[in-house]
ROZASE-902808 format. One record per residue (C-alpha): residue number from 1; x, y, z; residue in one letter. Coordinates in nm, 4 decimals. Layout:
<sites>
SITE_n_u_v_w_res
SITE_NUM_X_Y_Z_a
...
</sites>
This chain:
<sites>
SITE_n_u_v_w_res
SITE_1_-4.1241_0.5381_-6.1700_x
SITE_2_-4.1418_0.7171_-6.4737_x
SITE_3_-4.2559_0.4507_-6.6827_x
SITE_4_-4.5274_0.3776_-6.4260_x
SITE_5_-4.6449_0.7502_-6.5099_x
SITE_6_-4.6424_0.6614_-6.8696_x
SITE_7_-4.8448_0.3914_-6.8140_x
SITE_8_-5.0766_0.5222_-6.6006_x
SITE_9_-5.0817_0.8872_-6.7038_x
SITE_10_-5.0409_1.0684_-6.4480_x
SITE_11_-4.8025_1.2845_-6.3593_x
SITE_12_-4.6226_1.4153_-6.0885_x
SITE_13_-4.8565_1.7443_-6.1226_x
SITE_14_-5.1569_1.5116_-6.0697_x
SITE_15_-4.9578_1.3864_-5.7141_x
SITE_16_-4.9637_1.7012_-5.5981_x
SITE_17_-5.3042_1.7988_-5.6629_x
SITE_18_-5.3811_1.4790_-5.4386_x
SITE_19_-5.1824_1.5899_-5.1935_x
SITE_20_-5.3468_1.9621_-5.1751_x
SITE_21_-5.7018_1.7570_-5.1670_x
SITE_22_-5.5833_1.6229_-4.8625_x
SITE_23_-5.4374_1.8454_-4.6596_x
SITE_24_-5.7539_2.0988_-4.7173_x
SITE_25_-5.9386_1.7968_-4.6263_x
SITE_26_-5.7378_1.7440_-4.2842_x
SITE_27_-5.7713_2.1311_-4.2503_x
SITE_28_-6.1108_2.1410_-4.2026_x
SITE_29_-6.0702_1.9033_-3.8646_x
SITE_30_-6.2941_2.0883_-3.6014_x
SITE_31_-6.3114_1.9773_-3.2599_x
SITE_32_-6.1852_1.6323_-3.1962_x
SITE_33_-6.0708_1.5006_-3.5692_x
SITE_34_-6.0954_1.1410_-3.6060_x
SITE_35_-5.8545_0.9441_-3.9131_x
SITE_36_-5.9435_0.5486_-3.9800_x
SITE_37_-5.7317_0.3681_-4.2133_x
SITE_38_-5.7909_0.0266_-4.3463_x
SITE_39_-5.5958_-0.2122_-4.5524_x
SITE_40_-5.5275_-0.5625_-4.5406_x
SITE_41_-5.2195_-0.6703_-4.6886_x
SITE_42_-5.0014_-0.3416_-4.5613_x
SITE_43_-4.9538_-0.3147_-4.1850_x
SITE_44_-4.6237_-0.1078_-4.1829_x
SITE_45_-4.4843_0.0260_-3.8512_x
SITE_46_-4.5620_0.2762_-3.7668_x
SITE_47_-4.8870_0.2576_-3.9197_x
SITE_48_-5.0409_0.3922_-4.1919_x
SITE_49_-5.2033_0.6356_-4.0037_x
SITE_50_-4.9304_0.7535_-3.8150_x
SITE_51_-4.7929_0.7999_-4.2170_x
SITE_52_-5.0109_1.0216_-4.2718_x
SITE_53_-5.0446_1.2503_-3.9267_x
SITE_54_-4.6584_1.3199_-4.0045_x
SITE_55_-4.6992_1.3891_-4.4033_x
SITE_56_-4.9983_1.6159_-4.3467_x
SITE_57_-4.8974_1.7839_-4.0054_x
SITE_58_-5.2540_1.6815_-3.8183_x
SITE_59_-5.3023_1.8021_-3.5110_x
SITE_60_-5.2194_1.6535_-3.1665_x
SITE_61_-5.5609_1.5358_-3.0441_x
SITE_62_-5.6011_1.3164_-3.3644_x
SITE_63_-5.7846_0.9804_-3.2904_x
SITE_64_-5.6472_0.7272_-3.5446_x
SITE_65_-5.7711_0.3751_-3.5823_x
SITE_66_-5.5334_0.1469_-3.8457_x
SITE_67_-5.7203_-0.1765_-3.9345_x
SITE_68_-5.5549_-0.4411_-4.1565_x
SITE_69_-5.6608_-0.8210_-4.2312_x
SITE_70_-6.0247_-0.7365_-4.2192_x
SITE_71_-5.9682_-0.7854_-4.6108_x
SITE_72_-6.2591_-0.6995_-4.9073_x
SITE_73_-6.5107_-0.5814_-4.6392_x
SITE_74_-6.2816_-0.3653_-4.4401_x
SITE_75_-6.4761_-0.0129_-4.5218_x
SITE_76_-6.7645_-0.1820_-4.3490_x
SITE_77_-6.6122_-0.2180_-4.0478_x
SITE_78_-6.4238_0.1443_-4.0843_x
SITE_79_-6.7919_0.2732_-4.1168_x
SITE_80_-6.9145_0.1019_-3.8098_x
SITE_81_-6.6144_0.2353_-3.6066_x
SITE_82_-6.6630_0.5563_-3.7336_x
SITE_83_-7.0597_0.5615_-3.6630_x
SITE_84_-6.9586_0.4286_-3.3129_x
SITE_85_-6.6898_0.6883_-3.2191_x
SITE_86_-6.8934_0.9900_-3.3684_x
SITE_87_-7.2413_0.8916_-3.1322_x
SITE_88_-7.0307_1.1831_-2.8741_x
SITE_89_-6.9122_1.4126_-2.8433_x
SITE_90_-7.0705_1.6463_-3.0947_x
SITE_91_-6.9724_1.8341_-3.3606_x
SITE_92_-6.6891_1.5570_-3.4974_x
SITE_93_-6.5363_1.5168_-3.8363_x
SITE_94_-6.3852_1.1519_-3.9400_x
SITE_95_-6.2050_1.0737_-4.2412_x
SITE_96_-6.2230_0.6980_-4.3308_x
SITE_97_-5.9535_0.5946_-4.6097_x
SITE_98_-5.9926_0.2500_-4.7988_x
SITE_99_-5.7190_0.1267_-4.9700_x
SITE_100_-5.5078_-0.2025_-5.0713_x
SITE_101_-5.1317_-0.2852_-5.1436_x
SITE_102_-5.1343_-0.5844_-5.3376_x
SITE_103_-4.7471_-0.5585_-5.4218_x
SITE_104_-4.6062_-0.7680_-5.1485_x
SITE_105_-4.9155_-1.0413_-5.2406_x
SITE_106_-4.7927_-1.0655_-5.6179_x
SITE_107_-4.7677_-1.4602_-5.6588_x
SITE_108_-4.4953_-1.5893_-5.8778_x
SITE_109_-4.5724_-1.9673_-5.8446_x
SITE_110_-4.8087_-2.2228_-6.0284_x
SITE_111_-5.0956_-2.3458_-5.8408_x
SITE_112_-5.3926_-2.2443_-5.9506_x
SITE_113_-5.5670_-2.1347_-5.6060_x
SITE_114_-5.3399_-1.8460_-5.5673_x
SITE_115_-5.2871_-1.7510_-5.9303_x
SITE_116_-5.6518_-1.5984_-5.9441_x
SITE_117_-5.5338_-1.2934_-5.6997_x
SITE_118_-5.2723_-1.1820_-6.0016_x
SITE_119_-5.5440_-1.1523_-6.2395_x
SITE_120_-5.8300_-1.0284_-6.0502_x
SITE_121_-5.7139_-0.7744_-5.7554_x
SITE_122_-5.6297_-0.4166_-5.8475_x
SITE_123_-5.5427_-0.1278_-5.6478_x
SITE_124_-5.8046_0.1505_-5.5725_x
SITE_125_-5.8506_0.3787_-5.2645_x
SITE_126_-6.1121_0.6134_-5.1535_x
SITE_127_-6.1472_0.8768_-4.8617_x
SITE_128_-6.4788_0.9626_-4.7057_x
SITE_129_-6.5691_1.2208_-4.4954_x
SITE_130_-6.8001_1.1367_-4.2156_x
SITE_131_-6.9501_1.3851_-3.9613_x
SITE_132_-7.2541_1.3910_-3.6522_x
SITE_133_-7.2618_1.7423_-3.7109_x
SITE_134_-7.5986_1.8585_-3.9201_x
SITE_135_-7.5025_1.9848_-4.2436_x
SITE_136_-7.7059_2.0678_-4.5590_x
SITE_137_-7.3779_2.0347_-4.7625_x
SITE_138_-7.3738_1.6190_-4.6364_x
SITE_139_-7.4550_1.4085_-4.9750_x
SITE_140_-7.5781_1.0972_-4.7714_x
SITE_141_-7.6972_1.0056_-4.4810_x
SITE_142_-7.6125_0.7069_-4.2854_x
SITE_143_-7.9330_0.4306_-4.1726_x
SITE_144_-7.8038_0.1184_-4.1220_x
SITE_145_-7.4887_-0.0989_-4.0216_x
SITE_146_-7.4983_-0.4760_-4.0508_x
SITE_147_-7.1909_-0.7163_-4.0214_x
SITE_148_-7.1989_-1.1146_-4.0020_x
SITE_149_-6.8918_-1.2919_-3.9405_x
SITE_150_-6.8715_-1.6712_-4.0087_x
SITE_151_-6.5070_-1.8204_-3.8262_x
SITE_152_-6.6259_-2.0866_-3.6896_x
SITE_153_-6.5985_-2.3169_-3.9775_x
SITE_154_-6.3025_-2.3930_-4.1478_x
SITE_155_-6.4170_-2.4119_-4.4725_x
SITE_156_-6.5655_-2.0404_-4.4043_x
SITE_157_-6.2477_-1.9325_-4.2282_x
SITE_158_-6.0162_-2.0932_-4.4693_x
SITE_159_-6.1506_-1.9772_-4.8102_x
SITE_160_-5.9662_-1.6793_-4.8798_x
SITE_161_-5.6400_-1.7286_-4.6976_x
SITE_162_-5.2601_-1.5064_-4.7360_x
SITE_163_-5.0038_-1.8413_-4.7417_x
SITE_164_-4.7262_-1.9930_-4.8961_x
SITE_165_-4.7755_-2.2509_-5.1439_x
SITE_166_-4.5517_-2.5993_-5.1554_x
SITE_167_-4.2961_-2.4014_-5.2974_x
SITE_168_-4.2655_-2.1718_-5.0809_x
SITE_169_-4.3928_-1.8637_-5.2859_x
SITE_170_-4.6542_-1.6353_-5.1034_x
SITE_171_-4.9598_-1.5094_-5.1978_x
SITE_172_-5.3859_-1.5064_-5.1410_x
SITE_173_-5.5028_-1.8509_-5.2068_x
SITE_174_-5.9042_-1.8777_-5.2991_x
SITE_175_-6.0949_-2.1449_-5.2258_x
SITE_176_-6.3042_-2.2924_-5.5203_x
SITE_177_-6.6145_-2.2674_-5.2388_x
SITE_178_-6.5897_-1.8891_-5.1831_x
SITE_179_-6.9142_-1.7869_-5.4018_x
SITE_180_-7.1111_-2.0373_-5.1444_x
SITE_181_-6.9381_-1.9214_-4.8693_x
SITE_182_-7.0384_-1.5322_-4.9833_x
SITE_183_-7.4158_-1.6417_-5.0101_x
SITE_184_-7.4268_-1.8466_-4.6803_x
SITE_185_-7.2247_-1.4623_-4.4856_x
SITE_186_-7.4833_-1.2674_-4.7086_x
SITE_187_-7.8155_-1.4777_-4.5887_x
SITE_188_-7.6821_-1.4385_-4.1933_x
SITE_189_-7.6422_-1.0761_-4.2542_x
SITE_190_-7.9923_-0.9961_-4.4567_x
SITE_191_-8.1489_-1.2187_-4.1907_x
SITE_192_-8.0873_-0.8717_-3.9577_x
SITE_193_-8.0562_-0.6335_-4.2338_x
SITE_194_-8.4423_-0.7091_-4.3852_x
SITE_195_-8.6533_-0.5918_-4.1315_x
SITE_196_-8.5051_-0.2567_-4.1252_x
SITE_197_-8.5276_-0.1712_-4.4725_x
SITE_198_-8.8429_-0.3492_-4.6371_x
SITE_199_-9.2000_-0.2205_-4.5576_x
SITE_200_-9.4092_-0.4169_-4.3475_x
SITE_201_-9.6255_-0.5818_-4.6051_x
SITE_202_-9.3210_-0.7627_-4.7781_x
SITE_203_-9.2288_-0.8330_-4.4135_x
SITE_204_-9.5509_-1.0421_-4.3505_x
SITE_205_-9.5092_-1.2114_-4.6588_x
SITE_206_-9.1928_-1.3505_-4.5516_x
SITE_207_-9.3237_-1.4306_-4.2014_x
SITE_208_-9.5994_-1.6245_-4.3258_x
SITE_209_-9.3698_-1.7821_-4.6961_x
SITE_210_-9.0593_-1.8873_-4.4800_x
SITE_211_-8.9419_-2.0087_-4.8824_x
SITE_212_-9.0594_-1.6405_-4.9864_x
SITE_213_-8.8332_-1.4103_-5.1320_x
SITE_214_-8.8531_-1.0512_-5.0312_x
SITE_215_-8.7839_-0.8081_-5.2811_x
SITE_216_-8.5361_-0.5549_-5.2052_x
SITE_217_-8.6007_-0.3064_-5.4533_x
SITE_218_-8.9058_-0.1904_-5.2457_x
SITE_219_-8.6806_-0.0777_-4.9803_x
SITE_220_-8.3829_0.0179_-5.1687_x
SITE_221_-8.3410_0.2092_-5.5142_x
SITE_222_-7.9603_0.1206_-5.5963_x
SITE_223_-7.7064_-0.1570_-5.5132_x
SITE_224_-7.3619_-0.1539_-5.4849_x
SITE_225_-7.2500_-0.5183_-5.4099_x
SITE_226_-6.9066_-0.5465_-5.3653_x
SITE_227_-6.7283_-0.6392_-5.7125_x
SITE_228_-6.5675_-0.9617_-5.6174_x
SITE_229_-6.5318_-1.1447_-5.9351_x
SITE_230_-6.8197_-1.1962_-6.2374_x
SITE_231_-6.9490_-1.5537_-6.0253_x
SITE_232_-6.9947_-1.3432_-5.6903_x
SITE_233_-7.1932_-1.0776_-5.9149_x
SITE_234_-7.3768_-1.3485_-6.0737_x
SITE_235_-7.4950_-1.4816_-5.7892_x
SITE_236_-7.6162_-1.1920_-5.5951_x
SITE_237_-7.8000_-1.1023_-5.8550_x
SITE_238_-8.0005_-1.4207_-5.9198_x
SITE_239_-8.0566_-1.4453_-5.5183_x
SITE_240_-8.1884_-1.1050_-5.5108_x
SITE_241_-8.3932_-1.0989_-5.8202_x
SITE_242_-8.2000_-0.7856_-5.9085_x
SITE_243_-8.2158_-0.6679_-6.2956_x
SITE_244_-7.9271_-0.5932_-6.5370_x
SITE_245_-7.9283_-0.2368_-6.4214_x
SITE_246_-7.9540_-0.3129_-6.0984_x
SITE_247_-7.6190_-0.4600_-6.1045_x
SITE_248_-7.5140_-0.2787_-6.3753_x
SITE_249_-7.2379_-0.0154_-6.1202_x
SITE_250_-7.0743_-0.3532_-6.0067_x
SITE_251_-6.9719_-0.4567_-6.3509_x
SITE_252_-6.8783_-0.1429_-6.4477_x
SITE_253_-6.6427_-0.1353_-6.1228_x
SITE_254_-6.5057_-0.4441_-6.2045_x
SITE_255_-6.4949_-0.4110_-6.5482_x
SITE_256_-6.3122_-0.0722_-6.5389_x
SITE_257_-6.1156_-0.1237_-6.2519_x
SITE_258_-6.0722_-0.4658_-6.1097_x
SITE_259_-6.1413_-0.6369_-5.7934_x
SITE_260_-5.9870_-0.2598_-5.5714_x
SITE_261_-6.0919_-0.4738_-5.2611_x
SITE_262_-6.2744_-0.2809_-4.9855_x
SITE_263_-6.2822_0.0445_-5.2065_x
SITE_264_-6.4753_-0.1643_-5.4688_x
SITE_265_-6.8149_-0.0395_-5.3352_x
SITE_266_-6.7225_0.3119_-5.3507_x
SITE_267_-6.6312_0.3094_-5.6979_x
SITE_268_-6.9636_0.1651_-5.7590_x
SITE_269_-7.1235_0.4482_-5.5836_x
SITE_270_-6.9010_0.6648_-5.8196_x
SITE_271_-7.0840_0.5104_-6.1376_x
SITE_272_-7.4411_0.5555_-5.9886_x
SITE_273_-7.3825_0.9071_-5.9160_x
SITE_274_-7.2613_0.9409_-6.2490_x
SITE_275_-7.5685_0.7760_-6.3844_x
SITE_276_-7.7980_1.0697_-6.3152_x
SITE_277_-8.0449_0.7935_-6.1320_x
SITE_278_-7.9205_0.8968_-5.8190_x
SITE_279_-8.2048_1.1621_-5.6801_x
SITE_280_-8.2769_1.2831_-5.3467_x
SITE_281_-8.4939_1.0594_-5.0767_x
SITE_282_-8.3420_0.7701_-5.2892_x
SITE_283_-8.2073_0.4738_-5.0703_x
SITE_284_-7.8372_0.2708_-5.1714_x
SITE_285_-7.7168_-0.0529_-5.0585_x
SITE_286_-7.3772_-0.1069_-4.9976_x
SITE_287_-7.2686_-0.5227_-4.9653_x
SITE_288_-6.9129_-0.5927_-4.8957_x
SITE_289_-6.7484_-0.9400_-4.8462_x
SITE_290_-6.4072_-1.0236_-4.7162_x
SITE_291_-6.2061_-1.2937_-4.5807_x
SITE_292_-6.2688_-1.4369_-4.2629_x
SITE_293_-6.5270_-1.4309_-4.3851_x
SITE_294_-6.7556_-1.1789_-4.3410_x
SITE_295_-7.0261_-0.9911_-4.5255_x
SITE_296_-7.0841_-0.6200_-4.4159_x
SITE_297_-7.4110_-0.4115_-4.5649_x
SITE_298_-7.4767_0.0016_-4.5232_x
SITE_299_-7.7880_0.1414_-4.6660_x
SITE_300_-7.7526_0.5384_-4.7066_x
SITE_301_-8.0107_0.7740_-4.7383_x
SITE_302_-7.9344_1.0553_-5.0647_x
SITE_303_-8.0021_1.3681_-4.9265_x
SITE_304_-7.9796_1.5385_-5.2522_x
SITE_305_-7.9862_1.5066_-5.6425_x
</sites>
């Protein structure tokens, strides 16, 4: 452990300070609190969330929702819950934690589909605060929820896969087709997503230019897409016509800090805020994509500089 902290940096002072964060941030629960976890690889029991009800003393009445397997695009689907328990009552706070274990997925073997994981996935986590009470201290505002699930195929349900290998040696085997499998999720999803973001004249241009690309940057000022590797990156940004800036938070979250699965797009955020671009009445895009495989997009509204 302590050469971890040598590595790393931190030290057991820096734990603690973590640990103060979030109990003040469990102590300001009013009314019914709401905790969602999410992470893939981990699903201890008890779970995760019953972890952390017992480390931080929550109160009775918490309502705690542990998701796990929902892999890369897991805090899209943590959002939606959360959106969808806080519609009522009133007056609700919800913490939504995104994290990933990727310990127990280290692959020791030789084939070539799993080796990728080693190299590529990192840990991250990030906590977000979500209420439906107003408040002027909020940052963002949430507009829109889209998810688009592709199982029915094989090749879509198969391409990013936790298995054994000949050998017997476990880990996350990637298919050499997940970049097309991540556009084909991402067209289904900005089939729904488009008309609720992009002003009606680059609507009727698409309704009359079926081969007519819309261009997203008239509805939306920054993009976070979901920092799966440099090919995924790559290809979003050709497909969207989106500039070197544009894309410019997802290589810095993967350059910096790996593949941190579903937290990716919340490190991203971290980067744009740190920017100074980030003003208020501006409009972000969030894109995740995970196995099963699914693509999940949030647009937020900045509600201050």
């Amino acid at each position: 452990l302590q050469g971890l902290m040598d590595k790393t940096g931190i030290t057991a002072k820096d734990i603690d300070v973590v640990d103060m964060f979030v109990i003040a941030l469990c102590s300001i629960f009013q009314g019914s609190p709401v905790l969602i976890v999410n992470c893939s690889l981990l699903s201890p029991t008890p779970s995760l969330c019953a972890l952390l009800v017992n480390k931080f003393g929550m109160r009775s009445d918490v309502l705690t929702y542990n998701l796990s397997g929902m892999g890369c695009s897991a805090n899209g689907v943590s959002i939606d819950l959360a959106q969808r328990v806080l519609q009522n009552p009133k007056n609700m706070k919800c913490v939504v934690i995104s994290t990933e274990s990727i310990a127990q997925a280290i692959y020791p073997g030789n084939e070539r589909g799993f080796l990728v994981q080693n190299t590529l996935f990192r840990c991250g986590a990030t906590a977000i605060l979500l209420t439906n009470k107003p408040d002027t201290r909020a940052k963002y505002k949430l507009l829109n929820v889209v998810r688009a699930q592709l199982s029915k195929g094989d090749d879509d349900y198969g391409c990013v896969w936790e298995a054994e290998d000949k050998e017997g040696y476990k880990g996350v085997f990637l298919a050499k087709n997940i970049v097309d499998v991540a556009g084909k999720t991402m067209t289904v999803n900005f089939k729904r997503l488009v008309p609720r973001i992009l002003p009606i004249p680059e609507l009727l241009k698409v309704a009359f230019n079926k081969k007519y690309v819309p261009s997203f940057k008239k509805g939306i000022n920054h993009f976070c897409i979901h920092a799966g590797g440099r090919a995924v990156l790559e290809g979003v940004q050709k497909n969207l016509k989106l500039s070197d800036r544009d894309i410019l938070p997802s290589k810095l979250s993967l350059y910096h800090m790996g593949n941190t699965s579903s937290s990716s797009i919340w490190y991203e955020l971290g980067f744009t805020e740190r920017s100074g671009d980030l003003k208020a009445g501006h409009r972000i895009l969030q894109v995740a994509f995970g196995s099963g495989f699914k693509c999940n997009s949030m647009v937020w509204l900045c509600l201050r500089n």
